[in-house]
Backbone as a printed PyTorch tensor [residue, N CA C, xyz], in Angstrom:
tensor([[[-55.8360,  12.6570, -13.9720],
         [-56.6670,  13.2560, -12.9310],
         [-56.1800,  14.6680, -12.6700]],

        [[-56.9280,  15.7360, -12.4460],
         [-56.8280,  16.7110, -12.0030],
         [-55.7640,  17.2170, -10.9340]],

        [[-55.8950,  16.0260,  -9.8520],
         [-55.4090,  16.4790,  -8.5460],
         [-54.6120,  14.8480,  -8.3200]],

        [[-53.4650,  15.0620,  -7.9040],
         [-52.5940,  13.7590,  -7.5250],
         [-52.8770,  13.3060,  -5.9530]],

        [[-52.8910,  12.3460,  -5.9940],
         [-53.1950,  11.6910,  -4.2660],
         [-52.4080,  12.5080,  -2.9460]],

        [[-51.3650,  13.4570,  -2.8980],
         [-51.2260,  14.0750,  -2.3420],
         [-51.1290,  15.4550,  -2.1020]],

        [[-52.4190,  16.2030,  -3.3110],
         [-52.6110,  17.5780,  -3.0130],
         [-53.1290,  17.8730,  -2.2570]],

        [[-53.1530,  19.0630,  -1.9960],
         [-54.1020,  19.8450,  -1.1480],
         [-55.2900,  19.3440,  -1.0020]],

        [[-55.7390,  19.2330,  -1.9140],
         [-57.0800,  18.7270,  -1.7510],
         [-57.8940,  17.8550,  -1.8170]],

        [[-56.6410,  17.0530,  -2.2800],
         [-56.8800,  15.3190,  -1.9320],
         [-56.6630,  14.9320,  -0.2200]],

        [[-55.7440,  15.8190,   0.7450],
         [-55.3120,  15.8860,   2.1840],
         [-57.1240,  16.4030,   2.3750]],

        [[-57.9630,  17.4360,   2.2730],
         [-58.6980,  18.1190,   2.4430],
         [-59.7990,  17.0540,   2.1630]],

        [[-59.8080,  16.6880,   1.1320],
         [-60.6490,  15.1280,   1.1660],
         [-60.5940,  14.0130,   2.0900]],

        [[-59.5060,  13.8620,   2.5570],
         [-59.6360,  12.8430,   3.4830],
         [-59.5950,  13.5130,   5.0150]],

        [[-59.6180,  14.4890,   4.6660],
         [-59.8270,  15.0060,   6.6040],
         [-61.5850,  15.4080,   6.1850]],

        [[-62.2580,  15.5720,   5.4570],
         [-63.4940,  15.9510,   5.6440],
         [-64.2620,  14.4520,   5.3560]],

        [[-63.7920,  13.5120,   4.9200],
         [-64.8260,  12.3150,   4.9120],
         [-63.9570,  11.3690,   5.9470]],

        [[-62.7400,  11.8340,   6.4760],
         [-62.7070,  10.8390,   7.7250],
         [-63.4930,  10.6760,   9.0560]],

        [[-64.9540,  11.2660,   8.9020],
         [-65.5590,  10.8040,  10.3900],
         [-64.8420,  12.0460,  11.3820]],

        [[-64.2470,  13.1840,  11.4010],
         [-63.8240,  13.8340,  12.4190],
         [-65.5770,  14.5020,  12.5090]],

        [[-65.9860,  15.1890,  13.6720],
         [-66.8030,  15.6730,  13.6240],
         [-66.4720,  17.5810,  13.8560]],

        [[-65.4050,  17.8040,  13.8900],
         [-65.0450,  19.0520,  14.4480],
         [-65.5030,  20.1610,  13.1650]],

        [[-65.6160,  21.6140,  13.5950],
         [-66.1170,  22.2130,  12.6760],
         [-65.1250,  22.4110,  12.0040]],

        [[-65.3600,  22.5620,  10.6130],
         [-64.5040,  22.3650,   9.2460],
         [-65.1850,  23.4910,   8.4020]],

        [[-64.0040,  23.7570,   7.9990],
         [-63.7940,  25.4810,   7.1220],
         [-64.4320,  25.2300,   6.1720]],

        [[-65.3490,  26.1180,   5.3300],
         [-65.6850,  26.2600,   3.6880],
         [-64.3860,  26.2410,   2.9310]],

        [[-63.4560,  26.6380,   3.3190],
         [-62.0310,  26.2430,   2.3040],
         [-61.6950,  25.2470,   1.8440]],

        [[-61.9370,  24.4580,   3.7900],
         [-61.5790,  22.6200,   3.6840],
         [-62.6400,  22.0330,   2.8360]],

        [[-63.7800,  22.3140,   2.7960],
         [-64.4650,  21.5300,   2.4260],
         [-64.9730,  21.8490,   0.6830]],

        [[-64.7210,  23.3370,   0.3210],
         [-64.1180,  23.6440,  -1.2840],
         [-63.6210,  22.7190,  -1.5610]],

        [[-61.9670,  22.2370,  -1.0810],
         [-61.0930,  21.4560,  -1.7820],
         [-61.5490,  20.1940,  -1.5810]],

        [[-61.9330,  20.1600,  -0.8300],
         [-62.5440,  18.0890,  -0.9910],
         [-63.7010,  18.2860,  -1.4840]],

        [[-64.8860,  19.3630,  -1.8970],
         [-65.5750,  18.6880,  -2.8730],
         [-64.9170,  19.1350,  -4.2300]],

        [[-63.7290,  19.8560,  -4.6870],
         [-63.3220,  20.2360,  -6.2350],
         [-62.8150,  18.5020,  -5.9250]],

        [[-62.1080,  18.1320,  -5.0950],
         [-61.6110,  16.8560,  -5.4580],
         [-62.5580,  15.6880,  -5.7690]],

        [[-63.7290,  15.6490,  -5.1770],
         [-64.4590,  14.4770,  -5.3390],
         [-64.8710,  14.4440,  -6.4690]],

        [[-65.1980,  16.1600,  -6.9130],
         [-66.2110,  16.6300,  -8.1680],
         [-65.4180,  15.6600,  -9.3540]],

        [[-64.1420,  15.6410,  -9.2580],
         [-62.9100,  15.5480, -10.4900],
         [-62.7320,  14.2630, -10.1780]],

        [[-62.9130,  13.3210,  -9.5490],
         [-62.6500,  11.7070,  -9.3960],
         [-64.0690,  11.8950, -10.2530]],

        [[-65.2700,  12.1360,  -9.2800],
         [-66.4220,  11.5590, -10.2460],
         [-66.5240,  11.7090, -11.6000]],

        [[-66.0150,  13.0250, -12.0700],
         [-66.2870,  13.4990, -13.4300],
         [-65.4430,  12.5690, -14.0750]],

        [[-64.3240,  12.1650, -13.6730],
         [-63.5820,  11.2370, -14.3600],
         [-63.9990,   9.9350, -14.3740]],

        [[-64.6410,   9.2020, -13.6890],
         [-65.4560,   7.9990, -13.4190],
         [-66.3420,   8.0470, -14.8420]],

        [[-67.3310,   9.4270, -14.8030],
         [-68.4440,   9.7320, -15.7710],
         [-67.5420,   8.8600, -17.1610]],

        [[-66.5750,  10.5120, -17.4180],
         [-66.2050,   9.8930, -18.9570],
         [-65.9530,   8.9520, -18.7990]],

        [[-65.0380,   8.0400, -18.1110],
         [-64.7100,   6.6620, -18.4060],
         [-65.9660,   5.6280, -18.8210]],

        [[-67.0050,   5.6610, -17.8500],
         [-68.1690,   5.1120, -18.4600],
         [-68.6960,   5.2510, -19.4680]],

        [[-69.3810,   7.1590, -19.8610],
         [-70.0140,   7.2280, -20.4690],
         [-69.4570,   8.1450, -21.7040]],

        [[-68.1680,   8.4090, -21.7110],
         [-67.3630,   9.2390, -22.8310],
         [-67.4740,  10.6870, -22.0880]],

        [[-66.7550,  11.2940, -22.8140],
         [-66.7720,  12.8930, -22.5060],
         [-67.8680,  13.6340, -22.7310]],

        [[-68.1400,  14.6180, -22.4060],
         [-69.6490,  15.3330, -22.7180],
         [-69.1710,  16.0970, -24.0780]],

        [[-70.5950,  16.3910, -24.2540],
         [-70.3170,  17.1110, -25.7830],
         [-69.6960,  18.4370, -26.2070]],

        [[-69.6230,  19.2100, -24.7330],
         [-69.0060,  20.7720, -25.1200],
         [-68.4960,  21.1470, -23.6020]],

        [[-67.8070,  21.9850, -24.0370],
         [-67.1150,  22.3030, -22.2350],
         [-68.4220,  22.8700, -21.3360]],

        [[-69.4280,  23.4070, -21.9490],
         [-70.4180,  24.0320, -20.9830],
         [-71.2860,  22.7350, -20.5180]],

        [[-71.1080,  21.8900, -20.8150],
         [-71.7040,  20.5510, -20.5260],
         [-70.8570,  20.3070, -19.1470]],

        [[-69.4770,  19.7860, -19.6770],
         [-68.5090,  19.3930, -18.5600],
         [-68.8250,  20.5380, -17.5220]],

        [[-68.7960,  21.7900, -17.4210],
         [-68.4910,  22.5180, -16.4100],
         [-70.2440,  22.4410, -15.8230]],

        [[-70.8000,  22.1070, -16.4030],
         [-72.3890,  21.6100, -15.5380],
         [-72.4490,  20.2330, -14.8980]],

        [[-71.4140,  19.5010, -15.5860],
         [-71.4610,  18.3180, -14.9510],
         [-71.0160,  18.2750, -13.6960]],

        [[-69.2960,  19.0060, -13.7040],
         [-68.7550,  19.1730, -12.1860],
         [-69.6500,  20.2060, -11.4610]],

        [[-70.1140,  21.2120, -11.5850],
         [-70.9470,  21.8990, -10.8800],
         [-72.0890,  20.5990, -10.1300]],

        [[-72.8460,  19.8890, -10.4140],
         [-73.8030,  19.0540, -10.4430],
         [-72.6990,  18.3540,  -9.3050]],

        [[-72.0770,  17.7080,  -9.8030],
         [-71.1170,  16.6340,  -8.9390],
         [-70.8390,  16.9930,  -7.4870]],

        [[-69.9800,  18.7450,  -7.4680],
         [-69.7730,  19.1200,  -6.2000],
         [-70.8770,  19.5730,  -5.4330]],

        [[-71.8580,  19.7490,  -6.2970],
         [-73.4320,  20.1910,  -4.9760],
         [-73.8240,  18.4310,  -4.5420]],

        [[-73.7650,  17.8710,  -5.6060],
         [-74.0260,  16.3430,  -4.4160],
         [-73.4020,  16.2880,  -3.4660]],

        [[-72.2150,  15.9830,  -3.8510],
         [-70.8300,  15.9690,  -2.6780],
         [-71.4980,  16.7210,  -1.3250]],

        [[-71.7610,  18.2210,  -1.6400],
         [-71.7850,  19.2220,  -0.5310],
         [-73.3660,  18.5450,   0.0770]],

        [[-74.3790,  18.1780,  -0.4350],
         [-75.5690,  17.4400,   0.2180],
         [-75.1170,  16.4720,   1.3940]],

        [[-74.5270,  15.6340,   0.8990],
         [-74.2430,  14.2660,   1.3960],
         [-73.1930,  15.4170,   2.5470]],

        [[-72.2240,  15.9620,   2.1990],
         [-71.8880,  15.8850,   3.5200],
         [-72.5090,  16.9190,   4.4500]],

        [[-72.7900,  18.0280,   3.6670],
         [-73.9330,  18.4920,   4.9620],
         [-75.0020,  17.6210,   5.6010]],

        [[-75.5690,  16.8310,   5.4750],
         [-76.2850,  15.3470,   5.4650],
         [-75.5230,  15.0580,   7.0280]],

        [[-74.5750,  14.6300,   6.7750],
         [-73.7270,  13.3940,   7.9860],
         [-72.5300,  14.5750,   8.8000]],

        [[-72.3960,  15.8910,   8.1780],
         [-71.9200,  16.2510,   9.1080],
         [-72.9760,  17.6920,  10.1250]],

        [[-73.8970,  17.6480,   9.6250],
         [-75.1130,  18.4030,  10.6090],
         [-74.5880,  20.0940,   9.9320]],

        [[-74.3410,  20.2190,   9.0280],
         [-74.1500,  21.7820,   8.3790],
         [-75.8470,  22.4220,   8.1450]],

        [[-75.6700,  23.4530,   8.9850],
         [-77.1780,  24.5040,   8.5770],
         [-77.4420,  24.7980,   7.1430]],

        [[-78.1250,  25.4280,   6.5060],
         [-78.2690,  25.4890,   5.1040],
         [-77.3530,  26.7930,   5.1380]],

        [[-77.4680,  28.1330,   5.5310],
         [-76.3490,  28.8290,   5.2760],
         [-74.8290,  28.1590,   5.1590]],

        [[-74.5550,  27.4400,   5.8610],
         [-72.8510,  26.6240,   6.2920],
         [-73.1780,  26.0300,   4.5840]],

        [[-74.6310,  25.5130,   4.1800],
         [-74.1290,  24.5520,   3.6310],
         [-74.0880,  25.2120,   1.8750]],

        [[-74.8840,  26.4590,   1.7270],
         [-75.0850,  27.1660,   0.6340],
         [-73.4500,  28.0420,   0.1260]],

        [[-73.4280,  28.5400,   1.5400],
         [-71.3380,  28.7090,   1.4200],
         [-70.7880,  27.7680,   0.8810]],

        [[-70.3970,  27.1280,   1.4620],
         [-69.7800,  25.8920,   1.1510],
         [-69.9460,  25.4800,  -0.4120]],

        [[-71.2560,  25.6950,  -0.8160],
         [-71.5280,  25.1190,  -2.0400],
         [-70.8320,  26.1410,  -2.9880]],

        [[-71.1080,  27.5550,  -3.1460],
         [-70.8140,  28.3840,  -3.4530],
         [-69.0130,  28.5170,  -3.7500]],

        [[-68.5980,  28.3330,  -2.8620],
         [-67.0130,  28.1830,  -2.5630],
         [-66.8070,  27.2510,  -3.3900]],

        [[-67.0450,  25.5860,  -3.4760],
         [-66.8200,  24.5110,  -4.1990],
         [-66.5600,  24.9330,  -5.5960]],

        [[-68.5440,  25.2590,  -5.6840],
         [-68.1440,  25.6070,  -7.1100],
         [-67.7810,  26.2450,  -7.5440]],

        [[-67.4180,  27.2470,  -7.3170],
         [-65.8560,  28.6960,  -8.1900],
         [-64.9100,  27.6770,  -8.2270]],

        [[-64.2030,  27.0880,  -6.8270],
         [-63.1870,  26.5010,  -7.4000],
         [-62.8920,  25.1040,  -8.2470]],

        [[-63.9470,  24.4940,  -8.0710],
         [-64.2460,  23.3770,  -9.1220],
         [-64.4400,  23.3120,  -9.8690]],

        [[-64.7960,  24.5400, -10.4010],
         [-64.9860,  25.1540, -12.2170],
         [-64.0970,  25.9110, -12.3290]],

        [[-63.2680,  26.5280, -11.9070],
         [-61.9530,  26.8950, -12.0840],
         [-60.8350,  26.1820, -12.5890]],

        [[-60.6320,  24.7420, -10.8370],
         [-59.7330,  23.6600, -11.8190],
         [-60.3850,  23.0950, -12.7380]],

        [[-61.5010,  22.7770, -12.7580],
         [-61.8410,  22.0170, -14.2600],
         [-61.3560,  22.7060, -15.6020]],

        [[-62.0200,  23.8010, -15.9680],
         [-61.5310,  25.0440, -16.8230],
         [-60.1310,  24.9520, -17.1370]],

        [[-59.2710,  25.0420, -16.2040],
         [-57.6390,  24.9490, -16.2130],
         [-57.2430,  23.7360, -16.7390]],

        [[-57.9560,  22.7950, -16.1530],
         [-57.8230,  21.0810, -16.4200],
         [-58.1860,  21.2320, -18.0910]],

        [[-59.2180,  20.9090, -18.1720],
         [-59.3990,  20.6650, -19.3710],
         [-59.0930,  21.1410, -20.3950]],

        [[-58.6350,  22.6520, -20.7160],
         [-57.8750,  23.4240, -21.5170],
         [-56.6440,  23.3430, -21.5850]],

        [[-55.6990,  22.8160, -20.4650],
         [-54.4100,  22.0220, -20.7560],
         [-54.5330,  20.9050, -21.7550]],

        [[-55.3610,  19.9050, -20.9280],
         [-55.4970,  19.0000, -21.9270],
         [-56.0750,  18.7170, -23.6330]],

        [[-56.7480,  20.0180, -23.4220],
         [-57.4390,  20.1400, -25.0820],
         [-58.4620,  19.5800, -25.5830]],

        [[-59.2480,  19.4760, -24.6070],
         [-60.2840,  18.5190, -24.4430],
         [-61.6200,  19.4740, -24.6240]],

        [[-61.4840,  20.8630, -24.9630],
         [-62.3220,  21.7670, -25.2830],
         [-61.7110,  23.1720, -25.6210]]])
């Protein structure tokens, strides 16, 4: 996995899907959706194998963290500006660690 159960942004994941309702940073909520993006993407291959080229993978996590950012603009009442930031933010850095991720590993 990308991110170990006590990074940054695995902490940032669980303060943005624990039910707090308080307003929460585009930073906080970057790192908990790069984190969700990278559990799901990893879920994917396990099911369905790896995608066929890195521009695949890096569409896949892109795809992954705008759900993420729906659903929680959804349940936490984010305006569409709050929530287009937010998205924006995610994905630089979720295609960033992915990019980093997966080129360590050699997987593209």
């Amino acid at each position: 996995m990308w991110f170990t159960h006590d990074s940054d942004e695995a902490k940032a994941h669980d303060q943005v899907t624990g039910g707090h309702s308080a307003k929460i940073s585009h930073e906080l909520i970057a790192a908990a959706a790069s984190y969700e993006a990278a559990k799901a993407y990893e879920h994917h291959v396990a099911k369905n194998g790896k995608p066929a080229n890195h521009q695949k993978a890096i569409e896949l996590v892109a795809a992954l963290t705008g759900g993420f950012i729906d659903r929680l603009a959804e349940t936490k009442g984010m305006d569409e500006v709050d929530k287009q930031r937010a998205k924006h933010d995610a994905s630089s850095s979720a295609n960033q660690r992915a990019q980093n991720a997966l080129s360590k590993q050699g997987e593209f």
